[in-house]
N, C-alpha and C positions, 0 to 999 in steps of 0.2 A: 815758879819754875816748872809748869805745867807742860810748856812749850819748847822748845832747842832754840838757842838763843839769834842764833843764823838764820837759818830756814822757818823757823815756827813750828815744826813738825813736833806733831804730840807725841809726853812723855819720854824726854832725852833721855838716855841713859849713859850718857858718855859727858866724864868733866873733865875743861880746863885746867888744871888746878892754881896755873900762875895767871891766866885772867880773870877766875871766879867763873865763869858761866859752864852751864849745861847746855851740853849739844846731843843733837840725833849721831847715830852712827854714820851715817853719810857724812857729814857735816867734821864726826872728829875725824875720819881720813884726811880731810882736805887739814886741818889742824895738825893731825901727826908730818905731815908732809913737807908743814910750815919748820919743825923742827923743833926739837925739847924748848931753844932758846928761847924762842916765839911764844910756844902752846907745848904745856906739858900735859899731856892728854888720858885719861886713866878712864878704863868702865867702875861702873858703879856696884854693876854685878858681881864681876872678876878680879878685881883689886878688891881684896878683905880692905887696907889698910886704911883706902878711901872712903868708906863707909863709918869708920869712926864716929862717934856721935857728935863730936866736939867740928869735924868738916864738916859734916850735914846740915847744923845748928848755921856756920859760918855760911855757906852759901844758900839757905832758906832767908837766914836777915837780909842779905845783899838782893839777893835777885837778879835774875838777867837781864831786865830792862835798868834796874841802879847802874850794874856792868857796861851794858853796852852802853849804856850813857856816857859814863868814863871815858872808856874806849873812844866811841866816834866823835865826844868833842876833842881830845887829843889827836885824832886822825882830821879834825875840822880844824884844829889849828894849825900844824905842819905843813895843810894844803895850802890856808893863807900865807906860811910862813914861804914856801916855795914861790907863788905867785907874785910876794912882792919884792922875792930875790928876782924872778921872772923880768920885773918892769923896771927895775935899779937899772939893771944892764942895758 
């Protein structure tokens, strides 16, 4: 998790905490924006509570590439799933 999971921009300091990944500060703007439901979005610096060692632990196993993997095949399937609501009609 060297990277922001979005942009790639080294050493994010900003996390997701309901999709797992770390992002750059650029990056969690556009994620706070999205809204708590979306993207609950917390610094790493500035939230004590996120720092925990037991969060830390959880998203060093996963990683942002495991995550976004997650993520975009669920966003790769919903686009199939619209496409062949698309051609039904």
């Amino acid at each position: 998790n060297d990277k922001c999971a979005d942009c790639s921009a080294p050493e994010p300091d900003w996390v997701s905490l309901n999709l797992g990944v770390l992002v750059c500060i650029e990056c969690s703007s556009v994620h706070h924006n999205l809204g708590v439901h979306i993207s609950k979005v917390r610094s790493l610096t500035l939230d004590v509570k996120v720092c925990e060692p037991s969060v830390i632990s959880l998203f060093q196993s996963l990683g942002n590439t495991f995550a976004n993997s997650v993520w975009e095949e669920l966003l790769q399937s919903r686009i199939a799933f619209q496409i062949d609501l698309t051609l039904a009609l």
